[in-house]
N, CA, C and O of each residue as an XYZ file, in Angstrom:
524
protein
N     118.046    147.694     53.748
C     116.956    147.838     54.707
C     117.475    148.475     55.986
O     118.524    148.148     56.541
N     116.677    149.369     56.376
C     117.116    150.113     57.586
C     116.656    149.222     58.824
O     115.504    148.794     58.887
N     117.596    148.968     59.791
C     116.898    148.126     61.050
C     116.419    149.442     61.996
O     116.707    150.628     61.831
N     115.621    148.846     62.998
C     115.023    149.990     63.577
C     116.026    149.972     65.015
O     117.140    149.538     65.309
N     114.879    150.741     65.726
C     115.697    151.208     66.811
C     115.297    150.962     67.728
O     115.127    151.813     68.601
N     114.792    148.865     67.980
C     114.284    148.061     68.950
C     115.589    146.815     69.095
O     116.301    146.139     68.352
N     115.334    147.049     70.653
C     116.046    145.657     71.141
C     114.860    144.678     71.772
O     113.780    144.999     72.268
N     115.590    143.072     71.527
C     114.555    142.234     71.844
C     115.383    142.136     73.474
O     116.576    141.985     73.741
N     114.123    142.302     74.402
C     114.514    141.675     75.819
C     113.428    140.708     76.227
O     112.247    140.816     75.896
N     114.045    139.563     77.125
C     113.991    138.420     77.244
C     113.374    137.581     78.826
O     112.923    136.503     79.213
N     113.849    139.352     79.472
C     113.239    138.930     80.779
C     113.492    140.624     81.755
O     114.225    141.613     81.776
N     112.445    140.092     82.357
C     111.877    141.267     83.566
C     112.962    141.997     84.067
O     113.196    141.795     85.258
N     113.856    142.975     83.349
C     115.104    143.438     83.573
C     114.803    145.322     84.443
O     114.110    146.207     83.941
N     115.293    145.385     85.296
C     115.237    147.105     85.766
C     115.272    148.194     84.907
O     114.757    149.209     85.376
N     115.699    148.276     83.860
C     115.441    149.160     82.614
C     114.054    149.421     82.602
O     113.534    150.536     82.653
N     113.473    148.304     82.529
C     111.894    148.517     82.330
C     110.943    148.920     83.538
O     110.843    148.339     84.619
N     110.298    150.001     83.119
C     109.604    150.088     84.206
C     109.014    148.678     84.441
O     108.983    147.733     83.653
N     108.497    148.770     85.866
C     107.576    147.585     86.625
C     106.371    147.689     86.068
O     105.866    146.678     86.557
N     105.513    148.170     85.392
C     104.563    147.954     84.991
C     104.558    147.530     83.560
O     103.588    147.430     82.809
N     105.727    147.317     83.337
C     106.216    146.813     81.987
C     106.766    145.289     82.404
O     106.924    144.491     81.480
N     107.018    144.927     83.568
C     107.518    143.395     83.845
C     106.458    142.344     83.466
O     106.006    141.802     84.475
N     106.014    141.969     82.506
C     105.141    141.414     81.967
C     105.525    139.742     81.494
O     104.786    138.757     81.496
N     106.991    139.872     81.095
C     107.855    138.701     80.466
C     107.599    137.275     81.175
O     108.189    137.092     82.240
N     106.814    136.304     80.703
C     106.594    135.049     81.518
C     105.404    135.105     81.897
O     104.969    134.006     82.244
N     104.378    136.321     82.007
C     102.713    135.856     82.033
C     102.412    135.587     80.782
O     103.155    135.584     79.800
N     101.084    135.319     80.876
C      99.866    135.043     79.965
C      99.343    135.617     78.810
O      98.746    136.623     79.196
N      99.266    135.542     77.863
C      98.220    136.839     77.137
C      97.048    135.455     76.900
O      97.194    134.247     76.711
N      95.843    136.388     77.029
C      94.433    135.851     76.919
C      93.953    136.855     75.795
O      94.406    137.983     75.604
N      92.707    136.074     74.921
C      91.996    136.935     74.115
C      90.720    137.759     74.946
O      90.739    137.833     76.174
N      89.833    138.246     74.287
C      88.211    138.831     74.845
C      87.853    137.791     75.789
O      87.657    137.872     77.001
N      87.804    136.783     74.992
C      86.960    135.772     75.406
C      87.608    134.912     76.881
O      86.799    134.382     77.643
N      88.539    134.871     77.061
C      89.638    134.658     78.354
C      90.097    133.666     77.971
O      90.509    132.949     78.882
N      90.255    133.165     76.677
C      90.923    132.118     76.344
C      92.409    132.371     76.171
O      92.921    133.092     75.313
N      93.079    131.608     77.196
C      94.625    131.282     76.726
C      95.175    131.252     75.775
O      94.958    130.283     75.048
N      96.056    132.200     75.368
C      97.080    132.430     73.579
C      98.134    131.709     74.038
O      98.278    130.542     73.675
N      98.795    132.166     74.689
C     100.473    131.703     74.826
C     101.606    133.041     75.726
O     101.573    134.261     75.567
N     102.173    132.528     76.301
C     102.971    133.175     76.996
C     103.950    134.027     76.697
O     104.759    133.510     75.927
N     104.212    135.156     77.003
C     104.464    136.418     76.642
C     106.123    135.655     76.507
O     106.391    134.899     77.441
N     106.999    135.788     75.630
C     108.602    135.414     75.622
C     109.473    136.867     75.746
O     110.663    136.891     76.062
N     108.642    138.106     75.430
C     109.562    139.025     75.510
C     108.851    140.021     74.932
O     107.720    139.812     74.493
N     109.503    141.333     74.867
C     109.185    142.243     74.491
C     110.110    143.041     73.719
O     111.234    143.008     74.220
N     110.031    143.744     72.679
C     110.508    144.592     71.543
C     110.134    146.475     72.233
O     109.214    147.285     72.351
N     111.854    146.269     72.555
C     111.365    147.593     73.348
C     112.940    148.654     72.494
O     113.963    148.293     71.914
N     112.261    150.237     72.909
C     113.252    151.186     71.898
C     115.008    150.929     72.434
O     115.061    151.924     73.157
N     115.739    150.601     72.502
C     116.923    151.266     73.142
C     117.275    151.947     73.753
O     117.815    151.601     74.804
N     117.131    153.428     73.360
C     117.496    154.670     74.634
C     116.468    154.658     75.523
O     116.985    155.013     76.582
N     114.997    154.401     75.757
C     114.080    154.565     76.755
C     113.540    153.417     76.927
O     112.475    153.649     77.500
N     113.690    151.904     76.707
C     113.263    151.114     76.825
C     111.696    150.766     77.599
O     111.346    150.077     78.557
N     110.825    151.883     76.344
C     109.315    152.036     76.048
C     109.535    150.512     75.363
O     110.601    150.177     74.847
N     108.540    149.786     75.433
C     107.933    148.637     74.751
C     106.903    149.218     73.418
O     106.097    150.144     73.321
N     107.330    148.299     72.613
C     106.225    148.689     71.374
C     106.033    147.151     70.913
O     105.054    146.948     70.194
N     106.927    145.940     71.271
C     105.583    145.020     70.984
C     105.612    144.156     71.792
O     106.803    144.153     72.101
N     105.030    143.230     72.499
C     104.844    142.164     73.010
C     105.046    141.239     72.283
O     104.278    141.412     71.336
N     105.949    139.800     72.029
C     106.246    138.803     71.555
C     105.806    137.278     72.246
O     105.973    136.916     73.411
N     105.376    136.754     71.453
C     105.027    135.469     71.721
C     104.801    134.397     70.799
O     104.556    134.843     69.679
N     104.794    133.206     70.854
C     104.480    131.945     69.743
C     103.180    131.580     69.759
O     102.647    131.103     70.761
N     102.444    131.822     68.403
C     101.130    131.009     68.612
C     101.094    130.027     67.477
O     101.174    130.337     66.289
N     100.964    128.781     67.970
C     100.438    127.867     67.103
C     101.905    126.992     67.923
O     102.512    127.118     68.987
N     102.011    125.896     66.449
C     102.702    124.613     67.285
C     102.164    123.845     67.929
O     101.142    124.020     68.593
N     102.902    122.725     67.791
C     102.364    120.956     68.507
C     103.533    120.320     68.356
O     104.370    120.437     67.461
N     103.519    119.527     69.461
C     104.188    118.439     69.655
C     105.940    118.299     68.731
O     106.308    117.464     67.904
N     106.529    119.248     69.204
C     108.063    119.477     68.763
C     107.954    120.726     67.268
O     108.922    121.399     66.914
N     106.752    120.776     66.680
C     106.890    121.870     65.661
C     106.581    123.356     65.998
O     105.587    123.744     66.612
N     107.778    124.276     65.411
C     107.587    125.469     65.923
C     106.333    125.996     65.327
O     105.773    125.571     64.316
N     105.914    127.126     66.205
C     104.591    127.442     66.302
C     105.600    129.200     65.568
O     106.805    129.454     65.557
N     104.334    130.065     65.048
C     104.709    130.994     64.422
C     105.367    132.381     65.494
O     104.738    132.265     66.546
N     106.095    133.281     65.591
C     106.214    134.678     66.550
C     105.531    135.575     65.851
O     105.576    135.979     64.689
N     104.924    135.792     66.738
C     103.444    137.057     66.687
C     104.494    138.444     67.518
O     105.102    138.340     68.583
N     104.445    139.241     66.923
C     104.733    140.667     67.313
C     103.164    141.820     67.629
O     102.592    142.574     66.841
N     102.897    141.540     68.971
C     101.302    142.455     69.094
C     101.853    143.812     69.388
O     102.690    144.002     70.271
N     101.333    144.802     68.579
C     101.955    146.117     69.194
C     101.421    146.445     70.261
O     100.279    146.042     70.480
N     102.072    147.237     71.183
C     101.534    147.690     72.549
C     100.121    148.531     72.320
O      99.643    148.899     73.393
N      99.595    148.792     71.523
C      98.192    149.775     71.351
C      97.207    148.338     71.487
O      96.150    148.604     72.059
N      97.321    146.993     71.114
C      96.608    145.999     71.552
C      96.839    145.150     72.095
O      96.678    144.050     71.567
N      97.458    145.294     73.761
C      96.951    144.704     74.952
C      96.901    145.447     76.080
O      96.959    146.664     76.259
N      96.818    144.792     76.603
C      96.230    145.855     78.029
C      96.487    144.626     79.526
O      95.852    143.602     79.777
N      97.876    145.374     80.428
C      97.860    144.316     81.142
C      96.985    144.493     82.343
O      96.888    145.624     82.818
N      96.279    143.398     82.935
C      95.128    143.380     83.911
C      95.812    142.518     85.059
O      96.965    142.176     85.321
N      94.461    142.315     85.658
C      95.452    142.193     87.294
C      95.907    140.447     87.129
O      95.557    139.522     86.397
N      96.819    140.620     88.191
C      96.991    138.710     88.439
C      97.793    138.538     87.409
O      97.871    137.346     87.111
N      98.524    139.348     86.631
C      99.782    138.878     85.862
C      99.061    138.618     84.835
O      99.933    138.213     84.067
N      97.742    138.537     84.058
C      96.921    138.284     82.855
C      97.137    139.699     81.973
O      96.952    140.851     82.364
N      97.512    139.314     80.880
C      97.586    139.842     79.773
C      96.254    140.057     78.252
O      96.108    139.296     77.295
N      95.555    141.247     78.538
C      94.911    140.835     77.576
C      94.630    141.268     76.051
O      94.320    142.427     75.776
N      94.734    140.440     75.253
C      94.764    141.207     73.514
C      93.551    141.858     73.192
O      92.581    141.887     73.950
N      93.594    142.345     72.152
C      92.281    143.494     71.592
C      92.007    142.948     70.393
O      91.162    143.280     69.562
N      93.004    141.857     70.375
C      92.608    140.965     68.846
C      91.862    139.619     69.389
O      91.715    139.248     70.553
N      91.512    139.117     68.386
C      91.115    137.399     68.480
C      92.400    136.758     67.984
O      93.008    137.272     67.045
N      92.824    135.684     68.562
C      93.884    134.626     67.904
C      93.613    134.394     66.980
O      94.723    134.233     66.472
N      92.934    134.219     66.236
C      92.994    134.029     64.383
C      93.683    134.834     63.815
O      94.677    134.630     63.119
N      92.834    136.462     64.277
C      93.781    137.778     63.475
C      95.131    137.497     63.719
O      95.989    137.370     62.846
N      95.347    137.374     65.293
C      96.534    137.434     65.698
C      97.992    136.323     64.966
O      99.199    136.557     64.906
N      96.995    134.844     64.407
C      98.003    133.990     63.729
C      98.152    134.653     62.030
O      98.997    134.174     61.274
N      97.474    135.483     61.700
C      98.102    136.227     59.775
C      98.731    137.132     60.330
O      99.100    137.861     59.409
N      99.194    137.666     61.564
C     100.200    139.187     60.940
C     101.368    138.760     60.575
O     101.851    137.705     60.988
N     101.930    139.544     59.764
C     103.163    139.184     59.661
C     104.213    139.109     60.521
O     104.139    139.650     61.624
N     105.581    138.268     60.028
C     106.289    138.351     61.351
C     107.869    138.614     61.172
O     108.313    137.875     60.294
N     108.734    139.351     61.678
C     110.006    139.852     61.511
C     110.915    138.371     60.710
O     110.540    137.223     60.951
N     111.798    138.589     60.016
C     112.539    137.497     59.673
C     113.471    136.897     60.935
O     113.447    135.766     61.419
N     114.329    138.090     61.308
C     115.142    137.981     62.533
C     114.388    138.681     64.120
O     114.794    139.772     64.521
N     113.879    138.325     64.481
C     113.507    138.679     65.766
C     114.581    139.753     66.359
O     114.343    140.867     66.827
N     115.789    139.113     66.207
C     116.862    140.575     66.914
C     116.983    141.416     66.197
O     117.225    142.499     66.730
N     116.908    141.401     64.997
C     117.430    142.321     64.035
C     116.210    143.168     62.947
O     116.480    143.506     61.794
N     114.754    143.413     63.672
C     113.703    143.458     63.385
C     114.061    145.171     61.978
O     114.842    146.094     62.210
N     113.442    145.059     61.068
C     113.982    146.262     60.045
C     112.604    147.316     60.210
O     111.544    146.933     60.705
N     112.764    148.253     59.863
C     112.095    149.566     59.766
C     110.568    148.716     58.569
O     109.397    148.621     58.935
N     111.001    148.348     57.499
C     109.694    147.623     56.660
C     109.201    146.807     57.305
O     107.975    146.697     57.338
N     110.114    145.910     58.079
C     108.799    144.697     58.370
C     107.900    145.284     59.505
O     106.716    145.017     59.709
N     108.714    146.147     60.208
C     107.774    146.930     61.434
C     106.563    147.320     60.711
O     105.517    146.724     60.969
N     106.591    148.537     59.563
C     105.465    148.679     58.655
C     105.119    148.033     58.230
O     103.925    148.123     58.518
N     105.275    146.958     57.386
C     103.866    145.699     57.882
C     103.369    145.360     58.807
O     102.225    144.904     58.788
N     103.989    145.464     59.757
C     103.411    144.970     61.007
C     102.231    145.906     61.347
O     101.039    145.660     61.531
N     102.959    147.095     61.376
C     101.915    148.294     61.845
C     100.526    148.491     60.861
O      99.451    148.847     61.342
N     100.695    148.238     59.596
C      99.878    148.763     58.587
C      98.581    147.284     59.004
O      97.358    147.391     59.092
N      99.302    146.224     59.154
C      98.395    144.636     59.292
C      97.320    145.111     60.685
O      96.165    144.746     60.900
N      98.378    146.241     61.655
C      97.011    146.170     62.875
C      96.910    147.651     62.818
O      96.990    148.346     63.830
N      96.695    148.232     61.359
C      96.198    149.478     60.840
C      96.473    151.031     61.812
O      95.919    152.061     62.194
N      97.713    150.295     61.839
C      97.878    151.813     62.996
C      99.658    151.987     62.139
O     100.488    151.188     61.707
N      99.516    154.036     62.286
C     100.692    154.669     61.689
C     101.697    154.290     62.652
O     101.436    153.979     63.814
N     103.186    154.331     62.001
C     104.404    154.032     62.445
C     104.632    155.182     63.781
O     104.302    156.351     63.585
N     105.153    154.810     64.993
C     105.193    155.812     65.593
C     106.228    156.338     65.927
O     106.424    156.852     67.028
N     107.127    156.263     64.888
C     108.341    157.145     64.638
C     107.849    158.576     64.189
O     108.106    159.688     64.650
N     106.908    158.104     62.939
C     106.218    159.075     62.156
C     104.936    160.178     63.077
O     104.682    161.272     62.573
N     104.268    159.786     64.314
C     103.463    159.873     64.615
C     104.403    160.646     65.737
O     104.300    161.862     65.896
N     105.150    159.993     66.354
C     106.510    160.925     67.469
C     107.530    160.957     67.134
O     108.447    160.412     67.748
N     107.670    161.614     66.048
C     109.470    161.724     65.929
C     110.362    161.862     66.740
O     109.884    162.615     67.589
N     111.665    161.537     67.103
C     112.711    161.355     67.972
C     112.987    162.927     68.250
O     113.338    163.625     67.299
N     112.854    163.423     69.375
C     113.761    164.618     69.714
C     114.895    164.584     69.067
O     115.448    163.513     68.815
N     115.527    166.075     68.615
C     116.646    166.308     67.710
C     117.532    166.136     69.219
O     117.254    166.489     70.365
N     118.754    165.404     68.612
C     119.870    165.517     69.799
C     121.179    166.296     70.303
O     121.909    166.201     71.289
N     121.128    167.177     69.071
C     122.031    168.183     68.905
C     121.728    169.172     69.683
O     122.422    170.189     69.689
């Protein structure tokens, strides 16, 4: 399996642009109901563009709750540090989810992508040749 060409970051680091410091708010659905708090983001390596937003939904009382990978095409951050999805939390608890969070592979990304019906955007922007 090919791993891709995302690192998981963990907190509001200068790499990222500021309008990307998102790590530690909110994501809310339509409806303004509270999901769960953003833990990080899945961003490329050389340009540290974000492509997913990470967070836990589900869990109680000491049991882990599942990591949701939302790709950046569904949320949209709004003012006051609120985060908001383009999904409902239901959709959002079936997508699938990476085995290793750090070590996320090129397939499970395509599930991921194909589950919120949008093309890979490797395929869609291929990498400038570097030669």
């Amino acid at each position: 399996m090919t791993e891709s060409n995302l690192i998981y970051v963990t907190e509001n680091i200068s790499e990222l642009k500021r309008d990307d410091w998102i790590i530690g708010n909110y994501l809310y659905d339509r409806e303004k109901q509270r999901i769960a708090r953003v833990e990080g983001l899945l961003v490329e390596k050389r340009t540290y563009l974000p492509r997913y937003l990470v967070f836990t939904c589900g869990g109680f009382l000491r049991i882990q709750g599942k990591t949701v990978l939302l790709p950046s095409e569904f949320f949209e951050v709004m003012d006051m540090g609120k985060i908001k999805s383009l999904r409902q939390v239901e959709f959002l608890q079936d997508a699938p989810t990476p085995e290793v969070l750090e070590k996320v592979t090129r397939q499970e990304e395509e599930e991921i992508l194909a589950y919120f019906d949008l093309q890979p955007y490797w395929a869609v922007n291929p990498p400038e040749d570097t030669q």
